[in-house]
C-alpha positions as CSV (number, residue, x, y, z in Angstrom):
1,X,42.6,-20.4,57.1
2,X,45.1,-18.8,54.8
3,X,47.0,-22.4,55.0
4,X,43.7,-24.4,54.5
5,X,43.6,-22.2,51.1
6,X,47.3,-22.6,49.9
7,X,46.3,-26.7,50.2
8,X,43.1,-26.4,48.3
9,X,44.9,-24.9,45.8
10,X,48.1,-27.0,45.4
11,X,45.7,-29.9,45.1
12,X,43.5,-28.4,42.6
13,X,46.5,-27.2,40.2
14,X,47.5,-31.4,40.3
15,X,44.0,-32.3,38.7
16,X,43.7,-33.6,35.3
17,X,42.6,-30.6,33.4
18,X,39.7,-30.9,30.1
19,X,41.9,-29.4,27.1
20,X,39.4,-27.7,25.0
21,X,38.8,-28.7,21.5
22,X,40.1,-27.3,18.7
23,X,36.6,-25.7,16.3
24,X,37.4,-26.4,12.9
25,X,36.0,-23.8,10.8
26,X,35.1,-23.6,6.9
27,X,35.4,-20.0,6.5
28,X,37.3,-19.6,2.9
29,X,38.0,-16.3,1.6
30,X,36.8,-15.4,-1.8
31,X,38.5,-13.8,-4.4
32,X,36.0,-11.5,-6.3
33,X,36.1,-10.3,-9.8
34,X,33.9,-7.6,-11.5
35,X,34.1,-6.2,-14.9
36,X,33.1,-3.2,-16.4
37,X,29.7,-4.1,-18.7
38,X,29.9,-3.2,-22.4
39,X,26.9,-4.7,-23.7
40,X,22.9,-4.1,-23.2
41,X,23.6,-0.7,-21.8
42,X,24.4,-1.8,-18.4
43,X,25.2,1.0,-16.0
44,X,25.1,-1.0,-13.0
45,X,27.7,-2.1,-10.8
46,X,26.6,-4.9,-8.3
47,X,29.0,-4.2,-5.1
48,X,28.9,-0.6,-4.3
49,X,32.2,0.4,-2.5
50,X,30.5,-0.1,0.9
51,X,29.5,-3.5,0.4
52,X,33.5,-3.9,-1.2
53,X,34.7,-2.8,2.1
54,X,32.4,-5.2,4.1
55,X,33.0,-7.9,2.3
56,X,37.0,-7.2,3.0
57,X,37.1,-6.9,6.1
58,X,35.3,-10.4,6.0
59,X,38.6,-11.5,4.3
60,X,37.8,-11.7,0.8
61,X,40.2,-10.1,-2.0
62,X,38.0,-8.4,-4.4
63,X,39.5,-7.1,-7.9
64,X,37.3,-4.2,-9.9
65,X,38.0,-3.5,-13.7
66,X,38.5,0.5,-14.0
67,X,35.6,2.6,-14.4
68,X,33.4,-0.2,-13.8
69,X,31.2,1.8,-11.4
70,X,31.4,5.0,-13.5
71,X,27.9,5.2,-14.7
72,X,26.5,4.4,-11.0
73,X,28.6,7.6,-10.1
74,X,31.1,5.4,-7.9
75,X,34.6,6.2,-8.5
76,X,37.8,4.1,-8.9
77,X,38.8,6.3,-5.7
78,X,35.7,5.1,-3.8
79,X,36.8,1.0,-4.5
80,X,40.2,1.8,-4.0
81,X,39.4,3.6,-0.4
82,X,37.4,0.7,0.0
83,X,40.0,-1.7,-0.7
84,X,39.5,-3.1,-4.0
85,X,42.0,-3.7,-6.6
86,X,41.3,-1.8,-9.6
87,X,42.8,-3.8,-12.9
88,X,43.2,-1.9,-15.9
89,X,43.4,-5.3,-18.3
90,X,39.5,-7.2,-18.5
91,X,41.8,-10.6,-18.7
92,X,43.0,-9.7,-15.2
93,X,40.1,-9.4,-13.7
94,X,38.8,-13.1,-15.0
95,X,41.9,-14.5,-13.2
96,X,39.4,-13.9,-10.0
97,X,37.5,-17.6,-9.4
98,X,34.2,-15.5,-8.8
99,X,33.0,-13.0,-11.2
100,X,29.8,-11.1,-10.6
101,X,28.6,-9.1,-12.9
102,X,25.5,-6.9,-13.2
103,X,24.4,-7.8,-17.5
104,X,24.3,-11.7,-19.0
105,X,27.7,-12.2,-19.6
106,X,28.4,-12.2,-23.6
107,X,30.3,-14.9,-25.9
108,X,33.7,-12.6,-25.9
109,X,33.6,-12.6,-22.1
110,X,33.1,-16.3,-22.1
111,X,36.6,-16.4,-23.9
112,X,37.6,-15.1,-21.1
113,X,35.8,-17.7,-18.2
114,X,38.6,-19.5,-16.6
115,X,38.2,-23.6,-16.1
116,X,36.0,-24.5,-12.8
117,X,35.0,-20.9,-12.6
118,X,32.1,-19.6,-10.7
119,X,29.9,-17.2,-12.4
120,X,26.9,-15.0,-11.1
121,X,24.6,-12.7,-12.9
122,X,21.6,-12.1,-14.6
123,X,21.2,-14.4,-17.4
124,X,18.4,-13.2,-20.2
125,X,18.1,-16.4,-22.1
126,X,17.2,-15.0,-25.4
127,X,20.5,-13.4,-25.3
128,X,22.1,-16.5,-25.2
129,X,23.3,-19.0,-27.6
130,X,24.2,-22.9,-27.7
131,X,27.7,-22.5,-28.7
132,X,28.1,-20.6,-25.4
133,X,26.5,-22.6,-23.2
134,X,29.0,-25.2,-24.8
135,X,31.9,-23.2,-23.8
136,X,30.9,-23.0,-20.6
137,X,30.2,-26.9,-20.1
138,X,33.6,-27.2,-21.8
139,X,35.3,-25.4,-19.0
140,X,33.1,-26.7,-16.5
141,X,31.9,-23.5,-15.3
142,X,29.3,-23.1,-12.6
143,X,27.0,-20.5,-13.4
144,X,24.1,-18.8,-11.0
145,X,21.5,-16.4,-12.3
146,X,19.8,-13.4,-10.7
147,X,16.5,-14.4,-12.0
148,X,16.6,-18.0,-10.5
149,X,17.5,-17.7,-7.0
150,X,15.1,-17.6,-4.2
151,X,14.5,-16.0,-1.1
152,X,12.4,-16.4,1.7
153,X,8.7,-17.2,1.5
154,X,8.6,-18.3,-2.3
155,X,9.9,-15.0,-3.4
156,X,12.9,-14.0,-5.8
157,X,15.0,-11.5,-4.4
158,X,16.5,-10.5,-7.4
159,X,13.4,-9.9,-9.4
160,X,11.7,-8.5,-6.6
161,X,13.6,-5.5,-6.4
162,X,14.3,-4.8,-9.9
163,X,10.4,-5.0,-10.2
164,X,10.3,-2.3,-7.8
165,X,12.5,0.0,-9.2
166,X,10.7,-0.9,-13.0
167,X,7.3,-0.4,-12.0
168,X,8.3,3.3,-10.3
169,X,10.1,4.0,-12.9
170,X,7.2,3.0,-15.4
171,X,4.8,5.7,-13.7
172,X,7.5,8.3,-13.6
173,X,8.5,8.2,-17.0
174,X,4.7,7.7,-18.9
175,X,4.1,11.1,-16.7
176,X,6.9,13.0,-18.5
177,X,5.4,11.4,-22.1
178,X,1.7,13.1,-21.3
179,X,3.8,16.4,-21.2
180,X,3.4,18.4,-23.6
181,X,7.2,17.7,-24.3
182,X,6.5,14.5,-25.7
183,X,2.8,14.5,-25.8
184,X,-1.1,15.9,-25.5
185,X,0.1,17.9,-22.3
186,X,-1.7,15.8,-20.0
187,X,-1.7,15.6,-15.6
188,X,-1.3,12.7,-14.5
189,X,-2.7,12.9,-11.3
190,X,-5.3,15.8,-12.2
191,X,-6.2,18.9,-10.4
192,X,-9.7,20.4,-9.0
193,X,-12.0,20.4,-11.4
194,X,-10.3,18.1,-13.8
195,X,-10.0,14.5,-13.7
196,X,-7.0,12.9,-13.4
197,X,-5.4,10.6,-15.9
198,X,-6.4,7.2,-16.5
199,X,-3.7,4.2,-16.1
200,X,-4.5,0.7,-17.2
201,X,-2.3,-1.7,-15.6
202,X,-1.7,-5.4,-17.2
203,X,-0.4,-7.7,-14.3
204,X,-1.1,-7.6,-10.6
205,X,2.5,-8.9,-9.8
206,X,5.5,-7.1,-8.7
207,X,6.2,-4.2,-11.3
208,X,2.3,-4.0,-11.2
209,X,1.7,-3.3,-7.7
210,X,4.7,-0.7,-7.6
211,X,3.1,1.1,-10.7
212,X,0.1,0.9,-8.9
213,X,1.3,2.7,-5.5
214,X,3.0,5.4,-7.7
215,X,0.5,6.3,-9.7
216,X,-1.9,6.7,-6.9
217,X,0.7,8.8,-5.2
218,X,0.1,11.0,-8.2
219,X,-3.2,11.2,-7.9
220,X,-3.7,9.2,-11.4
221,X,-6.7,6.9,-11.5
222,X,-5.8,3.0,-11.6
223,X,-6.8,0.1,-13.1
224,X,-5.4,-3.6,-13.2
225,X,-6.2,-6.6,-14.9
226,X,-4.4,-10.0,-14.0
227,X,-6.0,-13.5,-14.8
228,X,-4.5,-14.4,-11.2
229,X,-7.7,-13.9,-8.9
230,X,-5.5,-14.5,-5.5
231,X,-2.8,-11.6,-7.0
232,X,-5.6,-9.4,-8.0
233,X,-7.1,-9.7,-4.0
234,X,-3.7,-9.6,-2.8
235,X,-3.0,-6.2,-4.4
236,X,-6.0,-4.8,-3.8
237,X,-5.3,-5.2,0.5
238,X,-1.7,-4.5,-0.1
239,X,-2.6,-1.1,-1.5
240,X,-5.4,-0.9,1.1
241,X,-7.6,1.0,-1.9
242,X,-10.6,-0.5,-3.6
243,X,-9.3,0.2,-6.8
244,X,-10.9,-1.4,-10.3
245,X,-9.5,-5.1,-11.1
246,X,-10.6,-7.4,-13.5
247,X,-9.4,-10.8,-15.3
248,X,-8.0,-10.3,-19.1
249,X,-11.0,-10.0,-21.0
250,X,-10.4,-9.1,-24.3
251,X,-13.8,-7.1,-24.8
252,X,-13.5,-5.6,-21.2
253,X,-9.7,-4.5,-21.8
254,X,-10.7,-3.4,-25.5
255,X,-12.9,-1.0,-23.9
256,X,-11.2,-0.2,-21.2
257,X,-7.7,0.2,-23.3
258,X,-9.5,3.0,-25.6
259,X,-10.2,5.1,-22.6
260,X,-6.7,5.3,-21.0
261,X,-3.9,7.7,-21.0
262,X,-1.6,5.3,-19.9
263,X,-1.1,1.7,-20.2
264,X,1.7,-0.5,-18.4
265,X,2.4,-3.7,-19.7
266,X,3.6,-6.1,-17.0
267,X,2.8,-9.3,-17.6
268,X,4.6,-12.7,-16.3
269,X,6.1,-14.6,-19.1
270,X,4.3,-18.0,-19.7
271,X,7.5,-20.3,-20.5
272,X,9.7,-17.6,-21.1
273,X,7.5,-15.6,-23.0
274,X,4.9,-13.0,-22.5
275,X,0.9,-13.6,-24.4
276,X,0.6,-10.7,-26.8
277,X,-2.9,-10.2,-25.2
278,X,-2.8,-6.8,-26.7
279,X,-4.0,-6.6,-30.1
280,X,-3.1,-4.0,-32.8
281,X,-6.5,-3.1,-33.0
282,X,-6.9,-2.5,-29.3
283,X,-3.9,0.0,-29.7
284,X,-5.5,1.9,-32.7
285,X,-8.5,2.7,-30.4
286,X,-6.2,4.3,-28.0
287,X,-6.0,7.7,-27.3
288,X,-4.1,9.8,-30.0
289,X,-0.7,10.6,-27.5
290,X,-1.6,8.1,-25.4
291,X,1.3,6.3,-23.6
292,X,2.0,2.3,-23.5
293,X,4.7,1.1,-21.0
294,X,5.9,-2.3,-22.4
295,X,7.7,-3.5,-19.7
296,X,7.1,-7.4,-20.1
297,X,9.4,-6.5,-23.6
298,X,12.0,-9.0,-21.9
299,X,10.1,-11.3,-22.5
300,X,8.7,-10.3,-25.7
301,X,6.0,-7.8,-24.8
302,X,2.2,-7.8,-24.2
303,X,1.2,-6.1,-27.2
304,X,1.8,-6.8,-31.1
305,X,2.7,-3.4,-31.7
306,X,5.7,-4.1,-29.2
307,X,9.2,-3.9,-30.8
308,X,12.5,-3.6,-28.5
309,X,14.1,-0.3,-28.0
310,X,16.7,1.3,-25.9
311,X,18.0,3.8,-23.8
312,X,19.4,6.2,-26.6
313,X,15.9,6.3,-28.7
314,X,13.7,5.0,-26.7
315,X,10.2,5.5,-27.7
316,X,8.3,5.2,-31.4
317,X,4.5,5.9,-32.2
318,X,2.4,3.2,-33.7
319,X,-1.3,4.4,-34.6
320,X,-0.3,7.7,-32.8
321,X,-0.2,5.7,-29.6
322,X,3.5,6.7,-27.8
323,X,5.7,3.1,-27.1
324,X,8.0,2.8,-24.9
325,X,9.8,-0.4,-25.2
326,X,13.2,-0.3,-23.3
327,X,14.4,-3.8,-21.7
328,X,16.2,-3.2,-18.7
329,X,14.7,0.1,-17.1
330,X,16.7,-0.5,-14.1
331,X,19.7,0.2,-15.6
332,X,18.7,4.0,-16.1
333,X,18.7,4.5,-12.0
334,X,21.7,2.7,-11.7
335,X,22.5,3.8,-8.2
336,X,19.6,3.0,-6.5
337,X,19.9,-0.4,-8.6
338,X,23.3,-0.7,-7.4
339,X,22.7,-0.5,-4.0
340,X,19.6,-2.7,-4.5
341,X,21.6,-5.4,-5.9
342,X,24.5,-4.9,-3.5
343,X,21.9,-5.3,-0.6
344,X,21.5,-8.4,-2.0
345,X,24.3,-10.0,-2.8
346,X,26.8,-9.3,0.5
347,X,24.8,-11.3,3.0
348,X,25.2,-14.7,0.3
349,X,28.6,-13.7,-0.3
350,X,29.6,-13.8,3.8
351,X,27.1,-16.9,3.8
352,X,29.6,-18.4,1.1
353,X,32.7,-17.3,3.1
354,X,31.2,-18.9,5.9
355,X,30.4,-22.1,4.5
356,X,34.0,-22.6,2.5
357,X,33.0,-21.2,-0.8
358,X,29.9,-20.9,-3.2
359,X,29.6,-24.4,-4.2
360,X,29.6,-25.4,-0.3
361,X,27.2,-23.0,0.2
362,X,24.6,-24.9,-2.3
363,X,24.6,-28.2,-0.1
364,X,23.1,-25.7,3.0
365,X,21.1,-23.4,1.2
366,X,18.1,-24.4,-0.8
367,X,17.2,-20.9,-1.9
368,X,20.7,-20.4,-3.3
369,X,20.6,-23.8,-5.3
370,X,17.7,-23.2,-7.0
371,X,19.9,-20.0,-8.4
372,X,22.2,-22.3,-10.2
373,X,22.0,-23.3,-14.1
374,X,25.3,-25.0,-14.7
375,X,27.3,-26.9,-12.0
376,X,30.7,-28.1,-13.2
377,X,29.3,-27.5,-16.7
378,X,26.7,-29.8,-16.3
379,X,23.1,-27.9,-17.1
380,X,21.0,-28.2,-14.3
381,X,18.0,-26.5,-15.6
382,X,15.7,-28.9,-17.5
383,X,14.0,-25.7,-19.7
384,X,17.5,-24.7,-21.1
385,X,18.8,-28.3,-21.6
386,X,15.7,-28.6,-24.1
387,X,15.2,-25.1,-25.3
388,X,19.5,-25.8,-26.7
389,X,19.4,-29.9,-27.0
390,X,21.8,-30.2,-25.0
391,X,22.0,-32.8,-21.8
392,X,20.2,-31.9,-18.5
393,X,21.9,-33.3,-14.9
394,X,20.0,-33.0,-11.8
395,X,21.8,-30.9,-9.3
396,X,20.6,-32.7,-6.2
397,X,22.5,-36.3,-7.8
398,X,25.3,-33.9,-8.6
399,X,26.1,-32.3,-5.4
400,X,25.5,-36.1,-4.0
401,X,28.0,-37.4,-6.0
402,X,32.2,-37.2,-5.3
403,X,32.2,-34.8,-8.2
């Protein structure tokens, strides 16, 4: 038997054998840059050291200016533990060919913007200016905004989550304004035997349904107005709570507006700009102390009385009526933000190591694409090409063409 085996094996070993093929792979690693912000008082970082070290050990190189997560209370220890390269010169770290960064990028930093770059972060269009979109078209920069790209079901990622953390935020900080700190001394949500306070909320969309759900979970009693029907029903079974809705009537919300302690402003812009659909006079019925919550001021604001302010003075009084107009509320949680936009951004960047590279990436995902503005300095967004005169360039016939 042991014989009958030996053969069977001889024979075997003298078969032509299948070699197996050789996988090609696309993986590319990326070489990451992030810069400390200076400008809009940005205290966000958006790769906390955990994310750094993740996206390492997937074989990117990623370089962090010093102190760049400093007001997000990560360290230049934590990014160094984690792997980074801390640079001490801001020209070093745009020698990266990806920079992220966590504010629009400004006209000195576009100075900076190597040629065929790749740049990703918010971009706040008002803040921007047609000499630097030139630049960038000069050096044939591709750009990618926060705002623009989508995510599954219809949804923006991005926005989504900064949304959140506004419309919390929003609630928590028109409570501290009732105080008698700031104003007539006033619950929010109440105690037995006396009402609680009443919040107005205009917009049923993101940072108003997270208003919303923190406000009830202060006991505060809610009401929203939205001329969206299907987001006013959709709210109303997300927060499982018959609260009050209504469409934006003007003599409804005059009425309404007079009676409440507290009023957040949330509307969607309406090509890139929120309707003032709060009139001067509407605030001078308001409560004396009362509190608005502009947080549409991105955009403009909701209200006439709405002017921008910021982190270091952050409220004014028109018609006794408290305002509190900061853009960017995020930015004053900036660890939670952080992580939020970390979260975010390390599965696309391991999606982009995995496809060769950002601008591989776009041909494979959809959702990503619709994130970019400028490919190759070509402006791929119809609404800036006109709102700047400049040319627009479809992306689809650019990512179809041998570029």
């Amino acid at each position: 038997m042991e014989s009958i085996l030996e053969k069977i094996k001889t024979d075997y070993a003298l078969y032509p054998k299948e070699v197996l093929a050789s996988i090609e792979t696309n993986k590319k690693s990326l070489y990451i840059g992030i810069p400390k912000e200076t400008d809009f008082q940005e205290k966000r970082i958006p790769l906390t050291p955990n994310s750094v070290a993740a996206l390492i050990n997937y074989g990117c190189r990623i370089s962090i200016e010093k102190d760049a997560g400093i007001h997000s209370h990560f360290s230049n220890e934590d990014y160094i533990n984690s792997g980074a390269d801390i640079v001490y010169a801001k020209e070093d770290v745009y020698k990266a060919e990806l920079i992220i960064k966590s504010a629009p990028i400004n006209a000195k930093e576009i100075s900076l913007l190597q040629r065929n770059q790749i740049l990703f972060s918010p971009i706040l269009l008002p803040a921007q200016t047609k000499t630097m979109f030139k630049s960038m078209m000069e050096k044939r920069i591709t750009a990618l905004a926060f705002e623009y790209v989508r995510g599954d079901y219809n949804t923006f990622p991005f926005m989504r989550s900064m949304s959140e953390i506004a419309g919390n935020y929003a609630i928590l900080t028109a409570s501290k304004y009732l105080s008698n700190e700031f104003g007539s001394g006033v619950l929010l949500g109440g105690i037995s035997g006396q009402p609680p306070a009443k919040v107005l909320i205009l917009g049923a969309g993101t940072v108003g349904e997270a208003a919303a759900k923190a406000a009830l979970a202060l006991g505060a009693s809610v009401q929203i107005f939205d001329d969206n029907i299907y987001r006013l029903s959709r709210l109303q079974n997300s927060l499982g709570n018959k609260i009050y809705t209504s469409v934006i009537d003007p003599i409804n919300l005059a009425k309404n507006i007079s009676r409440a302690h507290v009023v957040i402003g949330a509307l969607k812009p309406q090509k890139g700009k929120t309707p003032k659909v709060i009139t001067e006079d509407m605030v001078r019925s308001m409560k004396k102390n009362a509190v608005f919550m502009d947080i549409s001021i991105d955009h403009g604001g909701c209200s006439e009385t709405s002017k921008v302010t910021n982190h270091d003075e952050p409220t004014y009084k028109v018609h006794d009526v408290i305002h509190y107009c900061v853009p960017n509320i995020a930015s004053n949680v900036s660890k939670t933000a952080s992580y939020a936009l970390s979260n975010i951004l390390t599965p696309i960047l391991k999606r982009a190591v995995d496809a060769g590279g950002i601008e591989s990436l776009f041909k494979y995902d959809e959702n990503l694409r619709q994130g970019a503005y400028l490919y190759k300095g070509a402006i791929t967004k119809d609404f800036i090409a006109q709102k700047f005169n400049l040319k627009h360039t479809d992306l689809e016939l650019l990512l179809s063409a041998d570029f």
